[in-house]
NUGUNU-187769 format. One line per 2 residues: number of its first residue (from 1); their letters; for each residue x, y, z of N, C-alpha, C. Coordinates in Angstrom, 1 decimal, padded with zeros to 4 digits. Example, Ala and Ser with C-alpha at 12.3 -4.5 7.8 and 13.67 -1.06 7.14 Angstrom:
<nodes>
1 = as = 013.2,-005.7,007.8,012.3,-004.5,007.8,013.2,-003.3,007.8  012.8,-002.2,007.1,013.7,-001.1,007.1,012.9,000.0,007.9 .
</nodes>
This chain:
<nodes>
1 = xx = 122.3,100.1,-192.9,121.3,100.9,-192.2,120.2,100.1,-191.7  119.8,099.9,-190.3,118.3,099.4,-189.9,117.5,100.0,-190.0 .
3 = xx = 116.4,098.9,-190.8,115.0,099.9,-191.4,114.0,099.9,-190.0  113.3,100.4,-189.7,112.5,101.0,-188.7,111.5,099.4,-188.0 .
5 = xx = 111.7,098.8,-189.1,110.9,097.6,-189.2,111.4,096.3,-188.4  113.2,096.3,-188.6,113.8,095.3,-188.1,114.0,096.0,-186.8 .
7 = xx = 114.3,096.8,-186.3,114.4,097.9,-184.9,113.3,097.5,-184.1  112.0,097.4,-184.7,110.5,097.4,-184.2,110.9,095.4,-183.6 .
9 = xx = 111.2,094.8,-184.7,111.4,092.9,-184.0,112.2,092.8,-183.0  113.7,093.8,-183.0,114.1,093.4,-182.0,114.1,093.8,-180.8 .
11 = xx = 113.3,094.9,-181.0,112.9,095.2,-179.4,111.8,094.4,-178.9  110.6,094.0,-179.8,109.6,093.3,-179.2,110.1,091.9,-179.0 .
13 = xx = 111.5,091.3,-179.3,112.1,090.2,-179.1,112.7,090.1,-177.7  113.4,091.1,-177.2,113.8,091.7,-175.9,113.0,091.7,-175.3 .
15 = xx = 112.0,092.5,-175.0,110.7,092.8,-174.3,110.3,091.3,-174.0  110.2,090.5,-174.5,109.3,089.0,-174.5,110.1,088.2,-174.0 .
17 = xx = 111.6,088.2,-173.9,112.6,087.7,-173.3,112.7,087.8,-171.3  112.6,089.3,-171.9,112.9,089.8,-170.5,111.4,089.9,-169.6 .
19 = xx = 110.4,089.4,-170.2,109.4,088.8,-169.4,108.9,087.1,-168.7  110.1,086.3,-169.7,109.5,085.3,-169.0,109.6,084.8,-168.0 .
21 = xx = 109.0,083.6,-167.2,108.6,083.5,-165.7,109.5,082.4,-165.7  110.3,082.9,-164.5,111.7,081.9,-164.1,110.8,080.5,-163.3 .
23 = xx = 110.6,079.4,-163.4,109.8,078.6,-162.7,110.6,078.1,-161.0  112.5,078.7,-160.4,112.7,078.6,-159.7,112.1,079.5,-158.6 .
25 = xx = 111.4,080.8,-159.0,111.4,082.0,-158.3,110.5,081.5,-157.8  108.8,080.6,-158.7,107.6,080.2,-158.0,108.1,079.0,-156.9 .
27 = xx = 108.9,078.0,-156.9,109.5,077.3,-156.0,110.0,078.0,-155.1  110.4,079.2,-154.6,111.2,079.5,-153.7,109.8,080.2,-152.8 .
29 = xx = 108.7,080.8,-153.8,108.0,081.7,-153.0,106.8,080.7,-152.5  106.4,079.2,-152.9,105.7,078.3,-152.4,106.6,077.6,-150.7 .
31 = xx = 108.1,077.5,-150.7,108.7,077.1,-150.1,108.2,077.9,-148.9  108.4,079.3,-149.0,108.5,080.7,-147.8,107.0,080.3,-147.5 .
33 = xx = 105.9,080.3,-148.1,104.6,080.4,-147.6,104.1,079.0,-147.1  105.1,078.2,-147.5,104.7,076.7,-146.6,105.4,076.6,-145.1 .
35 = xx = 106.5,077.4,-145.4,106.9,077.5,-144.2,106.5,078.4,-143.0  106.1,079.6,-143.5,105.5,080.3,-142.8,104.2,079.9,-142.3 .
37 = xx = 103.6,079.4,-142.9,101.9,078.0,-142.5,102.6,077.5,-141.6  103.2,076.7,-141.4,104.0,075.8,-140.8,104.6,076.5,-139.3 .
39 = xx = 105.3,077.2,-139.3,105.3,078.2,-137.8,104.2,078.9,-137.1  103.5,078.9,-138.2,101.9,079.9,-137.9,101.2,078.8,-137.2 .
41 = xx = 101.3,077.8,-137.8,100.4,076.1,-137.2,101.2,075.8,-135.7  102.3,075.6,-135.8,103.1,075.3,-134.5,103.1,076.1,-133.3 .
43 = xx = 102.8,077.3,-133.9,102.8,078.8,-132.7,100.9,078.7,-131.8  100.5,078.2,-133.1,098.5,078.0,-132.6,098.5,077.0,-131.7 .
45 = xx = 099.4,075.6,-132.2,099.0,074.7,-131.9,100.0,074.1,-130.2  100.8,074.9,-130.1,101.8,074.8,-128.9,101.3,074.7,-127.6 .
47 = xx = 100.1,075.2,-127.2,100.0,075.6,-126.0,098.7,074.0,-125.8  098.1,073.8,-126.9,097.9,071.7,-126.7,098.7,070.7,-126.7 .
49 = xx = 099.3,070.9,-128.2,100.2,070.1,-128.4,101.1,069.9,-127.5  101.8,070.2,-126.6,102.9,069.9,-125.4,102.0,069.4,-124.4 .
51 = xx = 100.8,069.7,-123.9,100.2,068.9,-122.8,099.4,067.7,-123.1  099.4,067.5,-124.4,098.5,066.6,-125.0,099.7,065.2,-125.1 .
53 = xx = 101.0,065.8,-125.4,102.3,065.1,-125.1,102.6,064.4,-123.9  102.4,065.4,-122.9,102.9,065.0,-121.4,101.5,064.4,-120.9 .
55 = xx = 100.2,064.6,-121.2,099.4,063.5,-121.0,099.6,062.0,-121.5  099.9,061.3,-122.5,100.0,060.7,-123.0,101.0,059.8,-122.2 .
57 = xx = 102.2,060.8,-122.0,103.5,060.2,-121.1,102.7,059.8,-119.3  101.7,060.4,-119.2,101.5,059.9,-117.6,100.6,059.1,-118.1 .
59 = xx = 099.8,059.0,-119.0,098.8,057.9,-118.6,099.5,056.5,-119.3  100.6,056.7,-119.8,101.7,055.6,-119.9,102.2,054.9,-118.8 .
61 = xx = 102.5,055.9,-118.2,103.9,056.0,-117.1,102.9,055.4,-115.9  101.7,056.2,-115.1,100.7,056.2,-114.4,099.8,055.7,-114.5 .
63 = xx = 099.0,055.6,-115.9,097.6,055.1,-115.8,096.4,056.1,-115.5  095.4,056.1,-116.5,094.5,056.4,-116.5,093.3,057.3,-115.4 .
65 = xx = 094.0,056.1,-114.3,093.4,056.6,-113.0,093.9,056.9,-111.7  095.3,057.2,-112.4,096.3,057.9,-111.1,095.6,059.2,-111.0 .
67 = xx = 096.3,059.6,-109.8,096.0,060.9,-109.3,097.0,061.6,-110.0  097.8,061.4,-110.7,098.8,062.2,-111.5,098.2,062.6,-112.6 .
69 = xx = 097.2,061.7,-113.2,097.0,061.8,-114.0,095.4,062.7,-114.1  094.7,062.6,-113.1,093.4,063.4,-113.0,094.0,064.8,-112.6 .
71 = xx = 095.1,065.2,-111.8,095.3,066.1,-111.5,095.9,067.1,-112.8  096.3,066.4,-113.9,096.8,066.9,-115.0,095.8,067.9,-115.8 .
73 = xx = 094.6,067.1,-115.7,093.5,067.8,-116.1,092.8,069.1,-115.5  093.0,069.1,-114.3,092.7,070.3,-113.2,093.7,071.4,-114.2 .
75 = xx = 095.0,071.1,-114.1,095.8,072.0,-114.0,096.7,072.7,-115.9  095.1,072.1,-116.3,095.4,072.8,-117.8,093.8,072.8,-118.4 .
77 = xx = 092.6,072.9,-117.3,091.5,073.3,-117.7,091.2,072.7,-119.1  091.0,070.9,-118.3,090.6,070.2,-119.4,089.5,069.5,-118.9 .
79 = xx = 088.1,068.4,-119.0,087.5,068.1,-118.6,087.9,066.6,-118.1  087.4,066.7,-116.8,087.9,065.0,-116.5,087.6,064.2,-117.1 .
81 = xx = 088.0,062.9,-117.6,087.6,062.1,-118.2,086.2,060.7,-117.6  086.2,060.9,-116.0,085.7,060.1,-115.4,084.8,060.8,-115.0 .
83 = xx = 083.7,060.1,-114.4,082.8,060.6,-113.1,083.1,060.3,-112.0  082.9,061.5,-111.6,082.8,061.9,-109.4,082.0,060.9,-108.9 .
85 = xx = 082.2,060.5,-107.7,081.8,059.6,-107.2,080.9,060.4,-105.9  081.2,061.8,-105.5,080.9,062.4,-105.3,080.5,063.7,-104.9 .
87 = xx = 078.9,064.3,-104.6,079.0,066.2,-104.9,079.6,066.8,-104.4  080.2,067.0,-103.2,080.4,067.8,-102.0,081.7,067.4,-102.1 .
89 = xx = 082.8,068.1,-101.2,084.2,067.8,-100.9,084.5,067.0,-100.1  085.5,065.9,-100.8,085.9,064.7,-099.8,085.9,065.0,-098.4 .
91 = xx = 086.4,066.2,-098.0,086.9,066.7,-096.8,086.0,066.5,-095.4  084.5,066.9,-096.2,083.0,066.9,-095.3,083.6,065.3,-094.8 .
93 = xx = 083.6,064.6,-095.6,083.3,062.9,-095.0,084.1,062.8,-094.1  085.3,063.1,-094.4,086.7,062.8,-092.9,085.6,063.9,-091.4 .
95 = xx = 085.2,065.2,-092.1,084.8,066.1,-090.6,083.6,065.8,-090.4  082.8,064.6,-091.0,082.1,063.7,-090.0,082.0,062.9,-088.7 .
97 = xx = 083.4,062.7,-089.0,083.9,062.1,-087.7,084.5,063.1,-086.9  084.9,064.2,-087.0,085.2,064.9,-085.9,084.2,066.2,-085.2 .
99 = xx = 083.2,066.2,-085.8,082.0,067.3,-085.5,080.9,066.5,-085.8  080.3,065.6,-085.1,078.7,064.8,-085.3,077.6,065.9,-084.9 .
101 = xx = 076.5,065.5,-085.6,075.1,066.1,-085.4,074.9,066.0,-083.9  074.3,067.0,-083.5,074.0,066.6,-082.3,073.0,065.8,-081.6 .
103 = xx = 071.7,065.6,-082.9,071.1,064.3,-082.9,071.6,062.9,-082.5  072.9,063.0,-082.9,074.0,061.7,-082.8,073.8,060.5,-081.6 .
105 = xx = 073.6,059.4,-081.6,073.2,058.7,-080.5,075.1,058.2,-080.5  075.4,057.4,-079.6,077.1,057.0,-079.7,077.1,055.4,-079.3 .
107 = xx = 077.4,054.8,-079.6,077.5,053.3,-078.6,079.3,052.6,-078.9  079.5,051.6,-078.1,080.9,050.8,-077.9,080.3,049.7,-078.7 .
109 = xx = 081.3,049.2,-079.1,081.2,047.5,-079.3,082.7,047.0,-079.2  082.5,045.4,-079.0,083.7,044.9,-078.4,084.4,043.9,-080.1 .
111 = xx = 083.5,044.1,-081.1,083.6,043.9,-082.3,084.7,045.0,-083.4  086.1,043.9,-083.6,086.6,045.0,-084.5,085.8,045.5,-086.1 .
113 = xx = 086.1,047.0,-086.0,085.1,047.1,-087.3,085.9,046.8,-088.3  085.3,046.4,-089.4,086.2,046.0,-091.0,085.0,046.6,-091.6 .
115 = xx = 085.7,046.9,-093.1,084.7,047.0,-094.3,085.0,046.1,-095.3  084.0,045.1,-095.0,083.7,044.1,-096.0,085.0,043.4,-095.8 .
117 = xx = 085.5,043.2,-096.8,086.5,041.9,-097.5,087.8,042.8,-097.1  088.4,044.3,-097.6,088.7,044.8,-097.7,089.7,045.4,-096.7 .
119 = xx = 090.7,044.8,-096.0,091.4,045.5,-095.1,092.1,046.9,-094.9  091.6,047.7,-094.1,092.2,048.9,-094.3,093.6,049.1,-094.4 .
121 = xx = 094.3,050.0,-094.8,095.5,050.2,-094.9,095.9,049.3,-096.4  095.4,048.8,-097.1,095.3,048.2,-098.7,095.8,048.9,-099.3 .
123 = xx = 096.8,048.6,-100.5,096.8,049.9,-101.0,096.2,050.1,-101.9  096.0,050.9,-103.2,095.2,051.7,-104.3,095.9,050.3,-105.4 .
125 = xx = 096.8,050.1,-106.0,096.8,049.2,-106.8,096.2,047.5,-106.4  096.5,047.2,-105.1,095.7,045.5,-104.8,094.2,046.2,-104.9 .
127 = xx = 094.1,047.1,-104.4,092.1,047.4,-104.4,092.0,047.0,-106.2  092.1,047.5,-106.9,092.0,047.7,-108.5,092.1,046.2,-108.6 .
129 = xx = 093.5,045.2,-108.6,093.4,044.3,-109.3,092.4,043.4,-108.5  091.8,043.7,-106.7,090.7,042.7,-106.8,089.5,043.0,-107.5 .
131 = xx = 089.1,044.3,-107.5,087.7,044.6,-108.0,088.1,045.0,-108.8  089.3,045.3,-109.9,088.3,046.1,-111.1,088.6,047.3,-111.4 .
133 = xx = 088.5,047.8,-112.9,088.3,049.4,-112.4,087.1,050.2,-111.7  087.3,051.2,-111.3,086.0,052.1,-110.6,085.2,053.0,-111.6 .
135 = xx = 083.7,052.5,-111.5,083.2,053.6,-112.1,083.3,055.2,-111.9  083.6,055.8,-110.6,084.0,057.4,-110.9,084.9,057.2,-109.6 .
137 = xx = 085.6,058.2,-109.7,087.2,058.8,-109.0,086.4,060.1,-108.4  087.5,060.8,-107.5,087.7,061.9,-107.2,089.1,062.3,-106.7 .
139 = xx = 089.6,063.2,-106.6,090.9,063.2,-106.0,090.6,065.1,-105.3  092.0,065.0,-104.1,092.1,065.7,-103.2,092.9,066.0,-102.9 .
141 = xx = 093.4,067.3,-102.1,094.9,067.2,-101.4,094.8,067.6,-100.0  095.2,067.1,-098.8,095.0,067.6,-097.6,096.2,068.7,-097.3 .
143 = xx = 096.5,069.3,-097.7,097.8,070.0,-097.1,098.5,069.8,-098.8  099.8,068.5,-098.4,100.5,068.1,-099.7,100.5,066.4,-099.5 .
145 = xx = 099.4,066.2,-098.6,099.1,064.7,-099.0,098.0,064.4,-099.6  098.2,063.5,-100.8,097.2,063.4,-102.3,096.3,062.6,-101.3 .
147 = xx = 094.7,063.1,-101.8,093.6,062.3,-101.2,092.8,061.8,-102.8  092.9,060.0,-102.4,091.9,059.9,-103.8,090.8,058.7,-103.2 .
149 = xx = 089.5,058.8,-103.8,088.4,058.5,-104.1,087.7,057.9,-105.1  087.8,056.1,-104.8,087.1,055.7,-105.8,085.7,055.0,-105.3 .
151 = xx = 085.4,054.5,-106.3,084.0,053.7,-105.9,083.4,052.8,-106.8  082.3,051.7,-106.4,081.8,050.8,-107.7,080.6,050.4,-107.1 .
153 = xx = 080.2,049.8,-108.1,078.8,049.3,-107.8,078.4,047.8,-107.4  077.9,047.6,-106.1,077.7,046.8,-105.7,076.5,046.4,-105.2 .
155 = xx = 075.8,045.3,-104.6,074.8,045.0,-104.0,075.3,043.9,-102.5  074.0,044.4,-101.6,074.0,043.9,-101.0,072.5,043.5,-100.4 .
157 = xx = 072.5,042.0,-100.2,071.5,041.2,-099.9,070.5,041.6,-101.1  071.2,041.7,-102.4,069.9,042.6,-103.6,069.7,043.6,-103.2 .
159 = xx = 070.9,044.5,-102.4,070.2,045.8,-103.0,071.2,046.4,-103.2  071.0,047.5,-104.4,072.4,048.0,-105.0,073.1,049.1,-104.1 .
161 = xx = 074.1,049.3,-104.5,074.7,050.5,-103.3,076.3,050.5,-104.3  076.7,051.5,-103.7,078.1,051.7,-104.1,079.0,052.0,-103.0 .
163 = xx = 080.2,050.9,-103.3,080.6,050.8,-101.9,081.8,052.1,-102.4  082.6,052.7,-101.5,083.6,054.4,-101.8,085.0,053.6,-101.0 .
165 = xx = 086.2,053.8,-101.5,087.1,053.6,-100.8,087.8,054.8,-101.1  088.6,055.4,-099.9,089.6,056.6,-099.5,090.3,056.1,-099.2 .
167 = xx = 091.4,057.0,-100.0,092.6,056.6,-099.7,093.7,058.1,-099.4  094.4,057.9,-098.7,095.4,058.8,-098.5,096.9,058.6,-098.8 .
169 = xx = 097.6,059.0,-099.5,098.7,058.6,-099.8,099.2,057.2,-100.6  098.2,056.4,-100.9,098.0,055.0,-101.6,097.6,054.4,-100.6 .
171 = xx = 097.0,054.8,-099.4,096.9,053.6,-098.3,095.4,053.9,-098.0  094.3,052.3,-097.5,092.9,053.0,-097.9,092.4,052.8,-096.2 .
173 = xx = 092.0,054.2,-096.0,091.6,054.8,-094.4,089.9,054.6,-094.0  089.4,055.0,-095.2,087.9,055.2,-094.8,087.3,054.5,-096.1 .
175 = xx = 085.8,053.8,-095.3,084.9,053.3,-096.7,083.9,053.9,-095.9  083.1,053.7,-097.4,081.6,053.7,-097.3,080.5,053.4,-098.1 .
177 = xx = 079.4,053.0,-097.7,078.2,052.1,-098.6,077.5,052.8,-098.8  077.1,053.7,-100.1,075.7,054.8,-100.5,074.6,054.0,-100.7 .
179 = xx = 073.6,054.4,-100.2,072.2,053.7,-100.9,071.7,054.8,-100.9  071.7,055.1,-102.5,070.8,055.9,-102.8,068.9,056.0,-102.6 .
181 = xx = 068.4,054.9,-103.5,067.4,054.2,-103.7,066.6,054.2,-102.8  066.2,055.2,-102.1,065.0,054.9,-100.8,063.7,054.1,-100.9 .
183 = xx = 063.2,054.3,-102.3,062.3,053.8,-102.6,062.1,052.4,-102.4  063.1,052.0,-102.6,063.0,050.0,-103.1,064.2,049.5,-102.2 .
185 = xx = 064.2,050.3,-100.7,064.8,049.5,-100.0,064.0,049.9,-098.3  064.2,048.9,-097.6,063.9,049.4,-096.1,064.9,050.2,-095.1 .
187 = xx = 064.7,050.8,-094.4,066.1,051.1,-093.2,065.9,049.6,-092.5  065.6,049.1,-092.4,065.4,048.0,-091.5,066.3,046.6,-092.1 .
189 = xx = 066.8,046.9,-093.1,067.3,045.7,-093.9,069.1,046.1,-093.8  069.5,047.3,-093.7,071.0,048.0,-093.4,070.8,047.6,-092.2 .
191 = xx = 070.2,048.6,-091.0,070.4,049.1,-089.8,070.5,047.0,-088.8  069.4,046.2,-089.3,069.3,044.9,-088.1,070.8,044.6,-088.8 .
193 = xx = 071.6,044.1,-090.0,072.7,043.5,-090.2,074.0,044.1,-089.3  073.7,045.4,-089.3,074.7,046.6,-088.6,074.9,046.2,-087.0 .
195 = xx = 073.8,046.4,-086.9,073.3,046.1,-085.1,073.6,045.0,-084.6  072.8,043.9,-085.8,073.5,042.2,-085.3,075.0,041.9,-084.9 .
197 = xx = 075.9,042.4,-086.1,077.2,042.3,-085.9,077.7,043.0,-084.7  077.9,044.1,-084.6,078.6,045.3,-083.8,077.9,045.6,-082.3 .
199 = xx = 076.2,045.5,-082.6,075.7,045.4,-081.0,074.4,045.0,-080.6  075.2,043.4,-081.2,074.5,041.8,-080.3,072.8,042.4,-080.7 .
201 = xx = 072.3,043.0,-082.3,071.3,043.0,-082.4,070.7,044.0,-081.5  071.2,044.7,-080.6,070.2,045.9,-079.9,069.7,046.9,-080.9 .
203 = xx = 068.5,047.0,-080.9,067.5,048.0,-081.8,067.7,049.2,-081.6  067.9,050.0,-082.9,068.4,051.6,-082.8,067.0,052.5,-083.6 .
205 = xx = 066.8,053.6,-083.2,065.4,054.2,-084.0,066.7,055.3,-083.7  067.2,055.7,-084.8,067.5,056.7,-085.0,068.6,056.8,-086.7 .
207 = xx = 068.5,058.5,-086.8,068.9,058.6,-088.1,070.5,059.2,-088.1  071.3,058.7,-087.2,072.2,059.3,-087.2,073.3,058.9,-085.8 .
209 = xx = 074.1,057.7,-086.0,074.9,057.2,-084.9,076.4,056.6,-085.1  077.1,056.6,-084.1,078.3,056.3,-083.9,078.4,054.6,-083.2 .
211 = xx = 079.5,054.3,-083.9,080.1,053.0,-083.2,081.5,053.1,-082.7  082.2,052.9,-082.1,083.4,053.0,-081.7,084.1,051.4,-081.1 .
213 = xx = 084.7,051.0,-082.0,085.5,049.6,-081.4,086.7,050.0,-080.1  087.3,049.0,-079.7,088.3,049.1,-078.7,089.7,049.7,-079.4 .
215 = xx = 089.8,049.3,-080.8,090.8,049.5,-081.2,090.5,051.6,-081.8  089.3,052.3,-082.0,089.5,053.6,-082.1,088.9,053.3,-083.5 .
217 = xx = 088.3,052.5,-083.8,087.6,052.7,-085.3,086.3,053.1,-085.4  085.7,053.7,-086.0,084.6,054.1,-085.6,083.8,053.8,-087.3 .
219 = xx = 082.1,053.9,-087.3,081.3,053.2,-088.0,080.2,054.7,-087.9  079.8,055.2,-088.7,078.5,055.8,-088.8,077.2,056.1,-089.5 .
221 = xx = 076.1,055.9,-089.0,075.2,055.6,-089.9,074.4,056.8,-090.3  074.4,057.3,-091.3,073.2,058.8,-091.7,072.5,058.4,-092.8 .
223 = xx = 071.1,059.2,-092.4,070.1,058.5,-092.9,069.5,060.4,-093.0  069.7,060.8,-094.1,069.6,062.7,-094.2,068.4,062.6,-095.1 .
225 = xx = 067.3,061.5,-095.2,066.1,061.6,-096.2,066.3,061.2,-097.6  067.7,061.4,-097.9,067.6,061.3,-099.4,068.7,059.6,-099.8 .
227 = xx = 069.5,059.5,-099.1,070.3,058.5,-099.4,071.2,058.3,-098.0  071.3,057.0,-098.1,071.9,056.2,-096.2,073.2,056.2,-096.9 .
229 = xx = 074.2,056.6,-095.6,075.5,056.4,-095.9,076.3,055.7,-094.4  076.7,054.4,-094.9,077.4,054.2,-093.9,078.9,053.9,-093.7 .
231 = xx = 079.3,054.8,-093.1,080.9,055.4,-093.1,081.9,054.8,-091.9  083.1,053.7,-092.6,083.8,053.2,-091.8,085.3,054.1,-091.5 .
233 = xx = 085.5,054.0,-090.7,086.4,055.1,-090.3,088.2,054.4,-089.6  088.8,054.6,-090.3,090.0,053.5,-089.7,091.0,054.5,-088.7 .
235 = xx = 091.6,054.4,-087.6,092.5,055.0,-086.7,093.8,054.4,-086.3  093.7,053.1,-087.3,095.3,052.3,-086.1,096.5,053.0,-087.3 .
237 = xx = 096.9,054.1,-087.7,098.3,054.4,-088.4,097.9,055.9,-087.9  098.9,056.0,-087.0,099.6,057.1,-086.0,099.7,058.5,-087.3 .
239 = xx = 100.5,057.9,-088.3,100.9,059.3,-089.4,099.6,059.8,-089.9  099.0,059.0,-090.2,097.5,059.1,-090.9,096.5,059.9,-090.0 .
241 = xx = 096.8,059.9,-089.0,095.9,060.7,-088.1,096.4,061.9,-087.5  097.6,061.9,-087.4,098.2,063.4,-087.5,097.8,064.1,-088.2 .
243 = xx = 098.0,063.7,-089.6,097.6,065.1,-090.9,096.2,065.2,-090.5  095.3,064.0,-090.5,093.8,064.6,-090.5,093.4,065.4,-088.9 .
245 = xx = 094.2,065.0,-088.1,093.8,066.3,-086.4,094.2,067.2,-087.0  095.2,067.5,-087.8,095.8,068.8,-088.1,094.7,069.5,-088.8 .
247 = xx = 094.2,069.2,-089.2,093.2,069.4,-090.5,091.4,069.7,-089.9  091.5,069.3,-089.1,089.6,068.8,-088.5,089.9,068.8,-087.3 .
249 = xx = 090.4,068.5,-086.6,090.4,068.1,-085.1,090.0,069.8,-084.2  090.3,070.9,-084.9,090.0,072.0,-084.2,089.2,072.9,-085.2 .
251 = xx = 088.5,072.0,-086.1,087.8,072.9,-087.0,086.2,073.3,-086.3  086.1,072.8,-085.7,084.8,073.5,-085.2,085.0,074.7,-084.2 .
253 = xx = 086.1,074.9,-084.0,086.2,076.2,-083.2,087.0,077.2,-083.8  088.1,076.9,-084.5,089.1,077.4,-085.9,088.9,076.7,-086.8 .
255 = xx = 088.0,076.8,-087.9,088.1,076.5,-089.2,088.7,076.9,-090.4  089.9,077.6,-090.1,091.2,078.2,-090.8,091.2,077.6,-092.0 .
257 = xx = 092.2,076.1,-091.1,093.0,075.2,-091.6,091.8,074.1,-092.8  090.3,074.1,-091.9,089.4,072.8,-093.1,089.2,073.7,-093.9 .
259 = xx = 088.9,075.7,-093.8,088.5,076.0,-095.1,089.6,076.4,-096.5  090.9,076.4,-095.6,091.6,076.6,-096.9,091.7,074.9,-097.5 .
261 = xx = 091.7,074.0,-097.1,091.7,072.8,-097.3,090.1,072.3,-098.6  089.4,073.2,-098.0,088.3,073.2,-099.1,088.0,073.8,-100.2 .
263 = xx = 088.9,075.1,-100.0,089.0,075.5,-101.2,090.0,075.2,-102.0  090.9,074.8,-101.7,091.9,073.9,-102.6,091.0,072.1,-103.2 .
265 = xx = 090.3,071.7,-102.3,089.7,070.7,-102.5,088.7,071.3,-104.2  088.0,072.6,-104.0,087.0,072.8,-104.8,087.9,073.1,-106.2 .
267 = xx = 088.9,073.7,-106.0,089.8,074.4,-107.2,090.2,072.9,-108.3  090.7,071.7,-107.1,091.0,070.3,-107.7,089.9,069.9,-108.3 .
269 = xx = 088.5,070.0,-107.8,087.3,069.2,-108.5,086.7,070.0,-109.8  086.9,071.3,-109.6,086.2,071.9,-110.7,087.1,071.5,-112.0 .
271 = x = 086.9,070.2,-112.4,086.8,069.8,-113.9,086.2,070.2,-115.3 .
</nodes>
């Protein structure tokens, strides 16, 4: 017969058995909750992690300061890495040349125009390996031809300026020389070098003119109070001038075609 006593041990021996803590179950339930972290982290982190991927692959593949690669940034609202070269939309600078102030004085010269060293129609990689990288970029699209924009810092005769090269499709169409610095420079030190070259030194008083070579290139000088820009303008490639008449050539009477071109320009720059 079991006395009440040994009945009382072996239940509390059972009871104590059937409580102890299997140490596989805590391994299986650390397993589920690392793994579930783990999808929870992948699902948050998905929508960087893949462009942060495919960045990495263009500025491999492209470089830094492709247009592939600035445009990447537009189109996953990230901040560009570079500075603009400049405020306004590339677009204004090309419809300079096709809608002038009416202040505008116009002259011929029998001088072909060049900018600087720099032959137009260059493409975007020789520009770089003679000068360098550029201190700020901008990029564009005319239609579905990529417009890019660089620039650097230069001087002329001591005085600083930044010269802009455009380029359209990797081929470079238009420059130009900013002088910001009104302070600590003359008009008279740009405009006599200008004049000497292009027209045999005849004196100009004005803030706002055209040059036009034989071959269709044209030169302009604006002088808007705050900073002189002088804008060289290239015309000898037939395709290159198609897209931009398409574009400007009837914008002052139909501005359709420059303002949806500007607002796609504005949607590209807002970095």
């Amino acid at each position: 017969m079991n006395s009440p006593v040994l009945n009382y041990i072996l239940l509390a021996s059972t009871t104590k058995e059937s409580n102890s803590f299997d140490p596989s179950m805590l391994y299986l339930i650390l397993a589920l909750v690392g793994l579930f972290l783990l999808v929870l982290l992948l699902v948050l982190t998905k929508a960087r992690l893949f462009p942060l991927i495919k960045l990495g692959y263009i500025r491999l593949v492209h470089g830094r300061y492709s247009f592939e690669f600035l445009e990447f940034f537009k189109k996953n609202n990230l901040r560009n890495p570079h500075s603009n070269c400049i405020k306004d939309e590339i677009s204004m600078h090309f419809f300079t040349f096709y809608k002038p102030k009416r202040d505008a004085l116009f002259f011929q010269t029998g001088t072909k125009i060049e900018f600087g060293d720099i032959p137009f129609l260059t493409s975007y990689k020789k520009l770089i390996k003679e000068k360098g990288e550029p201190v700020c970029i901008n990029i564009s699209r005319f239609n579905a031809t990529k417009v890019k924009l660089v620039g650097f810092n230069e001087s002329l005769q001591h005085i600083k300026m930044k010269s802009m090269f455009y380029f359209m499709e990797d081929r470079f169409v238009m420059g130009e020389y900013h002088f910001s610095d009104l302070n600590k420079i003359k008009t008279e030190d740009i405009l006599v070098p200008l004049t000497a070259k292009y027209l045999r030194g005849e004196p100009i008083r004005a803030d706002n003119f055209y040059i036009t070579d034989q071959q269709g290139d044209k030169i302009n000088y604006e002088n808007n109070g705050f900073m002189i820009i002088v804008h060289y303008f290239f015309r000898g490639d037939e395709t290159i001038n198609q897209i931009l008449d398409s574009i400007f050539a009837t914008a002052g009477d139909n501005g359709e075609t420059l303002i949806r071109t500007m607002k796609q320009e504005e949607l590209l720059n807002r970095f």
